[in-house]
Biopython code that builds the backbone (N, CA, C, O; Angstrom):
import numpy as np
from Bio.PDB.StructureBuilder import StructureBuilder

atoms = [
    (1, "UNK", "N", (-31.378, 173.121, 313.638)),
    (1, "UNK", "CA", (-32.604, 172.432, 313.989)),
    (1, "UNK", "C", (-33.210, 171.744, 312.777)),
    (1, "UNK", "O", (-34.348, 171.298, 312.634)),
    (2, "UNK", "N", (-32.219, 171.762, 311.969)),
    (2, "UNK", "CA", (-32.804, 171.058, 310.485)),
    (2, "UNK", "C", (-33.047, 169.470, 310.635)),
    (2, "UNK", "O", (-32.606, 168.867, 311.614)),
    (3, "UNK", "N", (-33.830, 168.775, 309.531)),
    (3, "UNK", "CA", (-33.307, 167.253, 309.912)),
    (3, "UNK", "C", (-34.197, 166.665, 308.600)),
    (3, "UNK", "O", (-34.407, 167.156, 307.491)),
    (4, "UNK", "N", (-34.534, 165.672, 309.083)),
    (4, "UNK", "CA", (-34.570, 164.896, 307.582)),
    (4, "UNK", "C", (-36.196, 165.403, 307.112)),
    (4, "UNK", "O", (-36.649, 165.257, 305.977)),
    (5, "UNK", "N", (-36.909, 166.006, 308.240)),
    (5, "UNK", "CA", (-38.349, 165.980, 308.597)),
    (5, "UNK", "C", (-38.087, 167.435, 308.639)),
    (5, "UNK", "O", (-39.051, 167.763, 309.330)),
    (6, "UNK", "N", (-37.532, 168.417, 308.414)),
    (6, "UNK", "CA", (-37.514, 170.259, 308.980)),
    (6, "UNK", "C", (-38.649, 170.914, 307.713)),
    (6, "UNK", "O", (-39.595, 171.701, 307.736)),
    (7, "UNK", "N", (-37.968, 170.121, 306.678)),
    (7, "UNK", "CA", (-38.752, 170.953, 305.176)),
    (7, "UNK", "C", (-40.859, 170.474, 305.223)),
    (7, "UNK", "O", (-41.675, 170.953, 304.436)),
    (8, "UNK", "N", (-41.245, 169.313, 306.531)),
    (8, "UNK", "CA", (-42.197, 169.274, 306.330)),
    (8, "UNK", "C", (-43.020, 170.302, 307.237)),
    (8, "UNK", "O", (-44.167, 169.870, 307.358)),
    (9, "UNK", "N", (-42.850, 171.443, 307.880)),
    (9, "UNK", "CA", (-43.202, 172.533, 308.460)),
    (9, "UNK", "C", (-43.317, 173.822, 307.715)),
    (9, "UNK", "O", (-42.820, 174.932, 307.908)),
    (10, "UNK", "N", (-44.145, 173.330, 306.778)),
    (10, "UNK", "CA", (-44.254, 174.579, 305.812)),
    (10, "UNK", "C", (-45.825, 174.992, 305.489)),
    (10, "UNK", "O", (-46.758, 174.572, 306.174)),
    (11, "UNK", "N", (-46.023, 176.048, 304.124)),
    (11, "UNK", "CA", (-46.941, 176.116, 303.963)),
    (11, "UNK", "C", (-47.369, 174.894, 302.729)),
    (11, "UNK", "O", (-46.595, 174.235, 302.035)),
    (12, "UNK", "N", (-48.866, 174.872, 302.751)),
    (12, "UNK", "CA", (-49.249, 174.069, 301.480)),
    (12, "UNK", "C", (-48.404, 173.622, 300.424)),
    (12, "UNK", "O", (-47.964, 172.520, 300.099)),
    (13, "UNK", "N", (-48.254, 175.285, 299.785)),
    (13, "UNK", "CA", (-47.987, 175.697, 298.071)),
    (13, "UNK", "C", (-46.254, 174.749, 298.659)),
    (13, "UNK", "O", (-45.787, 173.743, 298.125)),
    (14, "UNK", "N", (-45.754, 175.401, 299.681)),
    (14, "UNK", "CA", (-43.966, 174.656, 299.627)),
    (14, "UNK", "C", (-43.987, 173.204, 299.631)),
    (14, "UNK", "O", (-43.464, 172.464, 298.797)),
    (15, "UNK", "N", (-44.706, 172.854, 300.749)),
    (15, "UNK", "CA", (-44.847, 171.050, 300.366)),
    (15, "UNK", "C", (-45.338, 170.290, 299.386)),
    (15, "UNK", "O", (-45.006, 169.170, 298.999)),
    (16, "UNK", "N", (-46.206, 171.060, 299.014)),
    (16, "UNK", "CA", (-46.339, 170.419, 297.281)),
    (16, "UNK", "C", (-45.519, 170.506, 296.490)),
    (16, "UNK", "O", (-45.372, 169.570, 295.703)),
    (17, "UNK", "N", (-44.811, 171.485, 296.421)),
    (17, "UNK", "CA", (-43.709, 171.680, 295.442)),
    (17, "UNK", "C", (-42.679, 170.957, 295.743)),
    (17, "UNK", "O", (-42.030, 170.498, 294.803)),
    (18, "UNK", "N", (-42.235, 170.651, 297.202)),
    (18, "UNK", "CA", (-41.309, 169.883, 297.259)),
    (18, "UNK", "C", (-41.374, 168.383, 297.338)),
    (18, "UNK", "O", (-40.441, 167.580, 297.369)),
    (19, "UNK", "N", (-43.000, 168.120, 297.372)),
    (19, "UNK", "CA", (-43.057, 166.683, 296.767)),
    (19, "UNK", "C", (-43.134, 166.261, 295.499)),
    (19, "UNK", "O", (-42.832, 165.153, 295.056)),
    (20, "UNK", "N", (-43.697, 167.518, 294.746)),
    (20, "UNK", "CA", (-43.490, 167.227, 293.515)),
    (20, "UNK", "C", (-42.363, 167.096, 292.771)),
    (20, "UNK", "O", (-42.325, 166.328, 291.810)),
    (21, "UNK", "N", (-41.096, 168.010, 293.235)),
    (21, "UNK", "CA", (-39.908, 167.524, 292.829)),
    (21, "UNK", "C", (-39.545, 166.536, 293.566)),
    (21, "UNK", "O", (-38.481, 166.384, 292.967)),
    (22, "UNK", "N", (-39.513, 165.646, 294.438)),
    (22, "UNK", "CA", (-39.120, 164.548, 294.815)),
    (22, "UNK", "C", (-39.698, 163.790, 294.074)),
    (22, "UNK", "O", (-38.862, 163.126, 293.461)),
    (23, "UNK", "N", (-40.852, 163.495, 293.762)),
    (23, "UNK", "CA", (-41.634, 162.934, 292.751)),
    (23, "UNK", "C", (-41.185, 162.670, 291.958)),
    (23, "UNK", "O", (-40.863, 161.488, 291.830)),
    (24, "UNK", "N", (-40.917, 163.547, 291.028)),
    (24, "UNK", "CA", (-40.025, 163.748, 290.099)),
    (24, "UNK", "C", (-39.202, 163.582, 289.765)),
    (24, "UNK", "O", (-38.795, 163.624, 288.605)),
    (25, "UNK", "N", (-38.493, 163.240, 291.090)),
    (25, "UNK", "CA", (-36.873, 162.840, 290.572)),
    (25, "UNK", "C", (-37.136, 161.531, 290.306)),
    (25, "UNK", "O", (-36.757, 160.841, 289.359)),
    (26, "UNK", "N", (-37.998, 161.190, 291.474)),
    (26, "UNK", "CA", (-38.347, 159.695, 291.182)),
    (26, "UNK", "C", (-38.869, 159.132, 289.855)),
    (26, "UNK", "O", (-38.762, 157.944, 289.548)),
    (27, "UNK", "N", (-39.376, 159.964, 289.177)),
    (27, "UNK", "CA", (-39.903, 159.232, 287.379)),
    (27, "UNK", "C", (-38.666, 159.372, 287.188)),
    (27, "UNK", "O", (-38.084, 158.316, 286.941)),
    (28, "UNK", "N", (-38.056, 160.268, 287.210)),
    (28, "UNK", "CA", (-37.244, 160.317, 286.191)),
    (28, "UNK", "C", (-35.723, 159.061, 286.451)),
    (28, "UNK", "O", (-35.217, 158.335, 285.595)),
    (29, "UNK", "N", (-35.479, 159.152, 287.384)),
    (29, "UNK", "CA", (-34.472, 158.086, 287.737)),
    (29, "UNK", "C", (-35.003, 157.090, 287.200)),
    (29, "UNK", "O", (-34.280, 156.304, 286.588)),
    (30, "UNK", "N", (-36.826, 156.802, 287.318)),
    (30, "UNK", "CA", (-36.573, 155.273, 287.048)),
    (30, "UNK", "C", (-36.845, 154.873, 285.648)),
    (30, "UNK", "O", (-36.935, 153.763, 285.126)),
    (31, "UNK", "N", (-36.982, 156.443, 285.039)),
    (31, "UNK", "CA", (-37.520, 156.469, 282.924)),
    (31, "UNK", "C", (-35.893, 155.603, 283.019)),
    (31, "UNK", "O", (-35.833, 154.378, 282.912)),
    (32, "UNK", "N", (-34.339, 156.697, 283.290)),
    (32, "UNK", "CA", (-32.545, 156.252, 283.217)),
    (32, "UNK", "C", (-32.880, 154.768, 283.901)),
    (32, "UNK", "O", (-32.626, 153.862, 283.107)),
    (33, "UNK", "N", (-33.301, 154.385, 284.964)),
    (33, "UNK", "CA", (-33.232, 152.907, 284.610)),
    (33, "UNK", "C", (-33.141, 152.206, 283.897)),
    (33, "UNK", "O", (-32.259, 151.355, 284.005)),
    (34, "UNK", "N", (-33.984, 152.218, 282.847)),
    (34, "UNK", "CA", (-34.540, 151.584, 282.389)),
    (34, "UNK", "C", (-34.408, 149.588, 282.309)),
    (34, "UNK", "O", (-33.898, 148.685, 281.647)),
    (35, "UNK", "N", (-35.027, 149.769, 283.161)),
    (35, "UNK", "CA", (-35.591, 148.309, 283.627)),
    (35, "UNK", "C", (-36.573, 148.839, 284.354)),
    (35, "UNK", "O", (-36.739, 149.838, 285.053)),
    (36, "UNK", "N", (-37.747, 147.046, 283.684)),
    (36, "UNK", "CA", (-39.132, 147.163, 284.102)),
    (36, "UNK", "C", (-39.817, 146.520, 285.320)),
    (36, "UNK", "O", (-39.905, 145.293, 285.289)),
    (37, "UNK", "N", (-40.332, 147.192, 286.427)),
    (37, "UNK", "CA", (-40.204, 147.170, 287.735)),
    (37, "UNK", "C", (-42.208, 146.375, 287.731)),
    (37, "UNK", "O", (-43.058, 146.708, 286.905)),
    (38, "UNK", "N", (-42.362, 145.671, 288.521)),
    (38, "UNK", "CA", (-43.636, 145.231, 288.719)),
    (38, "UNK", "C", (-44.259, 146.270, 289.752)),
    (38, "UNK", "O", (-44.877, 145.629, 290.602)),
    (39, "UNK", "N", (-44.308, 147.309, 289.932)),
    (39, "UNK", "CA", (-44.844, 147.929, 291.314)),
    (39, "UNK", "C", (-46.061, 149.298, 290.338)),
    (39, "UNK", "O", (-46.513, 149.575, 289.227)),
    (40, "UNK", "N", (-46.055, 149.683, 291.603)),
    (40, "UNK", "CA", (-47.254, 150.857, 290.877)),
    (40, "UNK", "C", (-46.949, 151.640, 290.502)),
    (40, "UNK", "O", (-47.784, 152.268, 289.851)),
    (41, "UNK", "N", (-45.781, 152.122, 290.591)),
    (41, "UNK", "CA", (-44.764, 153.129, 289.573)),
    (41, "UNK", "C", (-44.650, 152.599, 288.225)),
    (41, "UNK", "O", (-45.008, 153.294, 287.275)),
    (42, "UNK", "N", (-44.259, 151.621, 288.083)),
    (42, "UNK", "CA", (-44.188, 150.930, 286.580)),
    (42, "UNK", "C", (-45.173, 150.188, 286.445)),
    (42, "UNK", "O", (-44.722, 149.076, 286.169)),
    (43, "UNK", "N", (-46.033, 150.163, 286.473)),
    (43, "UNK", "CA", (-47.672, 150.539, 286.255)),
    (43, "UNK", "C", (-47.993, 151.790, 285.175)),
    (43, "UNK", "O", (-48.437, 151.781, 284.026)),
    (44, "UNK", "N", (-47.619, 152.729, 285.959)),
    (44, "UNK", "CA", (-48.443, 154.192, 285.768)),
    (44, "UNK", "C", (-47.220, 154.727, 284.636)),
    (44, "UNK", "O", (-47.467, 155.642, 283.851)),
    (45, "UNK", "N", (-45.915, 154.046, 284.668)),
    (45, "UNK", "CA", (-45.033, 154.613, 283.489)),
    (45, "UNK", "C", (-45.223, 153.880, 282.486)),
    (45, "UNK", "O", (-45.439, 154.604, 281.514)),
    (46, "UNK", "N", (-45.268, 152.238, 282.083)),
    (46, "UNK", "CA", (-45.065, 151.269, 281.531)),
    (46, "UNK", "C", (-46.467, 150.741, 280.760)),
    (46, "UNK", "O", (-46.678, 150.284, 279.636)),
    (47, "UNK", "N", (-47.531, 151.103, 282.214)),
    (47, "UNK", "CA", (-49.122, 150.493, 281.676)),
    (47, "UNK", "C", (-49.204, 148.914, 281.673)),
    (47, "UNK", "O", (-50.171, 148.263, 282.068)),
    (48, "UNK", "N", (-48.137, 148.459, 281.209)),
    (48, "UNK", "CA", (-48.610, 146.681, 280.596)),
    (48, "UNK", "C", (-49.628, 147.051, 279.592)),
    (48, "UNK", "O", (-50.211, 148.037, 279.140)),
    (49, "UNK", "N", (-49.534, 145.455, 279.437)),
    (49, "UNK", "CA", (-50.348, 145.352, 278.043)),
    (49, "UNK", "C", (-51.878, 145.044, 277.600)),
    (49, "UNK", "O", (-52.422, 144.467, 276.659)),
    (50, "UNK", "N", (-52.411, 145.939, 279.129)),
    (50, "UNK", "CA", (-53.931, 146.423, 279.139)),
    (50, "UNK", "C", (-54.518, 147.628, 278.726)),
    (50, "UNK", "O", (-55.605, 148.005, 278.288)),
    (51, "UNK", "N", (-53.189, 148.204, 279.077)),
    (51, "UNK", "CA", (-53.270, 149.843, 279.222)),
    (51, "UNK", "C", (-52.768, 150.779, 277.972)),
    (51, "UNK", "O", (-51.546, 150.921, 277.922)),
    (52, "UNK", "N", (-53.672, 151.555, 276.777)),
    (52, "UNK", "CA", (-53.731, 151.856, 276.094)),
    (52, "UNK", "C", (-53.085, 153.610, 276.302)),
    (52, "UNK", "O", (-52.974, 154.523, 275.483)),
    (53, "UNK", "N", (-52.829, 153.543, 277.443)),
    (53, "UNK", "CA", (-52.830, 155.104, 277.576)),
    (53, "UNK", "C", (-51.437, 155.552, 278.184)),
    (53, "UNK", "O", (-50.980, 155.102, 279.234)),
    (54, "UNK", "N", (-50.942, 156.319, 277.536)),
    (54, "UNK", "CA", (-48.955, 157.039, 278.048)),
    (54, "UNK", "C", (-49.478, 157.883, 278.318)),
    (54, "UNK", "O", (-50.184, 158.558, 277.568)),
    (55, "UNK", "N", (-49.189, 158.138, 279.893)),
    (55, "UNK", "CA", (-49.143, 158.926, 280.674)),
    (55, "UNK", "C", (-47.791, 159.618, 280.604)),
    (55, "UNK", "O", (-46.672, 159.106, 280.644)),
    (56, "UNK", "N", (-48.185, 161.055, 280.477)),
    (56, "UNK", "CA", (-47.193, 162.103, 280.885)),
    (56, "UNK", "C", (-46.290, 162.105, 281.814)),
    (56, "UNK", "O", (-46.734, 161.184, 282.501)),
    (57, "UNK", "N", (-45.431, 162.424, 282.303)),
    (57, "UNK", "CA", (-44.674, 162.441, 284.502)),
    (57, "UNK", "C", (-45.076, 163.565, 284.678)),
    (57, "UNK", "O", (-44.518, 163.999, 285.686)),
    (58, "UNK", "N", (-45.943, 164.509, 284.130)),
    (58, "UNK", "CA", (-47.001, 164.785, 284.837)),
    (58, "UNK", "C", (-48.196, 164.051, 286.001)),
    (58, "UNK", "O", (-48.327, 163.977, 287.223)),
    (59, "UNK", "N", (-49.045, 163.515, 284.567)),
    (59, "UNK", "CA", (-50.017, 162.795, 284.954)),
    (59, "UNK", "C", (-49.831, 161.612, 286.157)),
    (59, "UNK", "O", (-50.525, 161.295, 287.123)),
    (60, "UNK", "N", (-48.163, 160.975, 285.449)),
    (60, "UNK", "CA", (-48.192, 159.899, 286.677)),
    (60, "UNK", "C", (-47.782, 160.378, 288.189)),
    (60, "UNK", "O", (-47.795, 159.537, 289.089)),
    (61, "UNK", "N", (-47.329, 162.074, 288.527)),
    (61, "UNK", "CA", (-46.998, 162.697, 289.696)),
    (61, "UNK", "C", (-48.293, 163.090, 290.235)),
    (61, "UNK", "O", (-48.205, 163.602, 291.351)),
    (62, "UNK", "N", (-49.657, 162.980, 289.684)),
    (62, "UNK", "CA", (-50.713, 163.377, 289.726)),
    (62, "UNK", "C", (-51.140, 162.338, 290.286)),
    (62, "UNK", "O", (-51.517, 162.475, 291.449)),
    (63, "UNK", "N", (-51.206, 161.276, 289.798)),
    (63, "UNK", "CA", (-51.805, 160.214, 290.369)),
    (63, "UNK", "C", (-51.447, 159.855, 291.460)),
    (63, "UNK", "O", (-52.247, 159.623, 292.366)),
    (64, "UNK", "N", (-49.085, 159.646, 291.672)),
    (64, "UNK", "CA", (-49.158, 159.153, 292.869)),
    (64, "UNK", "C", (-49.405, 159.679, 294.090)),
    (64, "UNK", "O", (-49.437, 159.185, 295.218)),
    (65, "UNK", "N", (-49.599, 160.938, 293.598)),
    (65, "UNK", "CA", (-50.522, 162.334, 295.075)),
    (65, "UNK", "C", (-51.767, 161.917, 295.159)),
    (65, "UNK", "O", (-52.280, 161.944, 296.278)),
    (66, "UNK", "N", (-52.343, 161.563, 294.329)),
    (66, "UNK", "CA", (-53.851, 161.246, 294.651)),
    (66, "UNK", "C", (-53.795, 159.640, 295.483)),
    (66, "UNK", "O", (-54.593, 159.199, 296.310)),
    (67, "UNK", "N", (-52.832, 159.141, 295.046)),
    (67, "UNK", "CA", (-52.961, 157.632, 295.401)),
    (67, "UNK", "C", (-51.942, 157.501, 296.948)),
    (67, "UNK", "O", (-51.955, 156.516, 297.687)),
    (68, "UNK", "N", (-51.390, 158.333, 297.091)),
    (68, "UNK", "CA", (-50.688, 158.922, 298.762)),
    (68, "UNK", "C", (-51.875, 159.529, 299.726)),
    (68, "UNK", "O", (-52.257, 159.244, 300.861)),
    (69, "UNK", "N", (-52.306, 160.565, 298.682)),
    (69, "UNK", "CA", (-53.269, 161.195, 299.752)),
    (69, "UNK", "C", (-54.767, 160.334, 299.991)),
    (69, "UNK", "O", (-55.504, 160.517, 300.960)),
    (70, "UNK", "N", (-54.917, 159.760, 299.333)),
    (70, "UNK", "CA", (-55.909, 159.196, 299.457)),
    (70, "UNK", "C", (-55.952, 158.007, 300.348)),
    (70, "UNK", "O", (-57.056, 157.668, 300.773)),
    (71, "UNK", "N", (-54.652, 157.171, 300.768)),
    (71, "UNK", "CA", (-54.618, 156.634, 301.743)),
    (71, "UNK", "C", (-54.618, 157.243, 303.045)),
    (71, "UNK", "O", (-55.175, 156.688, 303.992)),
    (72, "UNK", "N", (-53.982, 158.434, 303.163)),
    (72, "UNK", "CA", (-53.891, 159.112, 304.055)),
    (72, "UNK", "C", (-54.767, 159.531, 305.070)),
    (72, "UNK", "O", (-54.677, 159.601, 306.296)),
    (73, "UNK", "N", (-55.835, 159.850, 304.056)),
    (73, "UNK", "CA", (-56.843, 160.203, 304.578)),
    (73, "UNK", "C", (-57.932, 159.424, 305.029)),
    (73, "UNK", "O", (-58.651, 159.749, 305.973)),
    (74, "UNK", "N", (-58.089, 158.098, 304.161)),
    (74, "UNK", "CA", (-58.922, 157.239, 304.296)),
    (74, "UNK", "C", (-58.722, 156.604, 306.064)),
    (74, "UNK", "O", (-59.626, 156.160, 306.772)),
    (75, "UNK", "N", (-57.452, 156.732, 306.371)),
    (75, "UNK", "CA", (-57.136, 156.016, 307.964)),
    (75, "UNK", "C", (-57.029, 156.695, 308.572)),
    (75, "UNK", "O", (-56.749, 156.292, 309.701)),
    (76, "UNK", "N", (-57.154, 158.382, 308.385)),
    (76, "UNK", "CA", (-57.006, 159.442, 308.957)),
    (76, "UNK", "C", (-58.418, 160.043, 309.699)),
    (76, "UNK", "O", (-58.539, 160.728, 310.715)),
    (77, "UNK", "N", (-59.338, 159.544, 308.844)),
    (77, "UNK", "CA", (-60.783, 159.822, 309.246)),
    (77, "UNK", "C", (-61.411, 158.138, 309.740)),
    (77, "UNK", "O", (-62.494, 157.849, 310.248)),
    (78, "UNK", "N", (-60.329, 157.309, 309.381)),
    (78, "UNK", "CA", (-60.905, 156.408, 310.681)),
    (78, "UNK", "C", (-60.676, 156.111, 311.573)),
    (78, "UNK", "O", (-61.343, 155.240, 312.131)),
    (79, "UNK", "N", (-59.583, 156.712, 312.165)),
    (79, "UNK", "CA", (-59.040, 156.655, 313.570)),
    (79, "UNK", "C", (-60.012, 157.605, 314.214)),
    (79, "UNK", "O", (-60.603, 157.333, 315.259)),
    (80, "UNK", "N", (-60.200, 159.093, 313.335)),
    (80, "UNK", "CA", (-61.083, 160.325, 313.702)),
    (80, "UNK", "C", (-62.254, 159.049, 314.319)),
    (80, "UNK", "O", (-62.227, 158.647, 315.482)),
    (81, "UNK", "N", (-62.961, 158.693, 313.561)),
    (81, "UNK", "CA", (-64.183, 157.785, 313.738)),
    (81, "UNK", "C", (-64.147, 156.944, 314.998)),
    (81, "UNK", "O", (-65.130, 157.066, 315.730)),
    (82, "UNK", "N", (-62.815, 155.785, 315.533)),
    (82, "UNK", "CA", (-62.347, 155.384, 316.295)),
    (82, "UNK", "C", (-62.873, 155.892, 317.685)),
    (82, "UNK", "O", (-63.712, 155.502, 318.496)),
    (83, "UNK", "N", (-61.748, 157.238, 317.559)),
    (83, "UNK", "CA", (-61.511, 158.095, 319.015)),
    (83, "UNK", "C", (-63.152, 158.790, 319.083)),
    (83, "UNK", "O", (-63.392, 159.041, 320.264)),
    (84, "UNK", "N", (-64.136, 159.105, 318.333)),
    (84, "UNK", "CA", (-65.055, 159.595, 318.860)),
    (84, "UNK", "C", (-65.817, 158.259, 319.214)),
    (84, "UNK", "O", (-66.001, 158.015, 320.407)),
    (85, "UNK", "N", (-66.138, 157.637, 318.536)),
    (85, "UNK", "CA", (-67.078, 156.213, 318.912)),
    (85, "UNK", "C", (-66.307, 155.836, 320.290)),
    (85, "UNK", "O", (-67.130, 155.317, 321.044)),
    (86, "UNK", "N", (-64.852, 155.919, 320.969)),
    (86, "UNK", "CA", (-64.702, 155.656, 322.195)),
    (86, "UNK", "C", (-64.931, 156.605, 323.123)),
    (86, "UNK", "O", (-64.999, 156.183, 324.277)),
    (87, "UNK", "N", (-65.087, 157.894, 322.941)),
    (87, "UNK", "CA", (-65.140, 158.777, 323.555)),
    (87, "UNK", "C", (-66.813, 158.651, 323.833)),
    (87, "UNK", "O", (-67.264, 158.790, 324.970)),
    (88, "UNK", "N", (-67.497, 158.429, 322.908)),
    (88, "UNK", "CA", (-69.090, 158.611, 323.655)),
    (88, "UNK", "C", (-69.600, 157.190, 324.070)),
    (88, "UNK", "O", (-70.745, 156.810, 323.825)),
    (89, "UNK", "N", (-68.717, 156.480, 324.680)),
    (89, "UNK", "CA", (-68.597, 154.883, 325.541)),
    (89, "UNK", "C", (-69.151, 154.874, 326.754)),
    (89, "UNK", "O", (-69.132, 153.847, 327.434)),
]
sb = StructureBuilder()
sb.init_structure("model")
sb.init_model(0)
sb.init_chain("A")
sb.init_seg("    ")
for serial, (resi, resn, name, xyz) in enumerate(atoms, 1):
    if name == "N":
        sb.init_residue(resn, " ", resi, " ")
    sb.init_atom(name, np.array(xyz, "f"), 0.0, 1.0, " ", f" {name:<3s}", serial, name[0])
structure = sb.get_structure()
């Protein structure tokens, strides 16, 4: 009954961990790239030449959780918003 989606039926602490190593693999494959990618990953590894600050693959696995979840939620509580504003119609 496994499938590509089985490992997301877990608790908290396991899905974090297993996004964080997916995460992870992901810096790190794209540090062995090395070629420089225009997206928000090479952003948060690379900075350009605004950005004064090297981020850890810590810090940048930090961010792209904050910058995942934070979409997530933002359309998550407006659909919430949606379905009640139709419901009291």
């Amino acid at each position: 009954m496994g499938g590509p989606c089985s490992n997301l039926v877990a608790n908290n602490f396991t899905m974090e961990s297993s996004n964080n190593s997916m995460l992870r693999r992901l810096v790190e494959e794209r540090r062995a790239c090395q070629e420089t990618k225009h997206d928000m990953l090479g952003l948060l590894m690379n900075g350009g030449e605004e950005n004064r600050y090297n981020l850890t693959d810590e810090e940048i696995i930090d961010q792209m959780i904050a910058i995942l979840y934070s979409g997530y939620e933002t359309v998550f509580t407006q659909k919430t918003y949606y379905i009640r504003f139709l419901l009291e119609i």
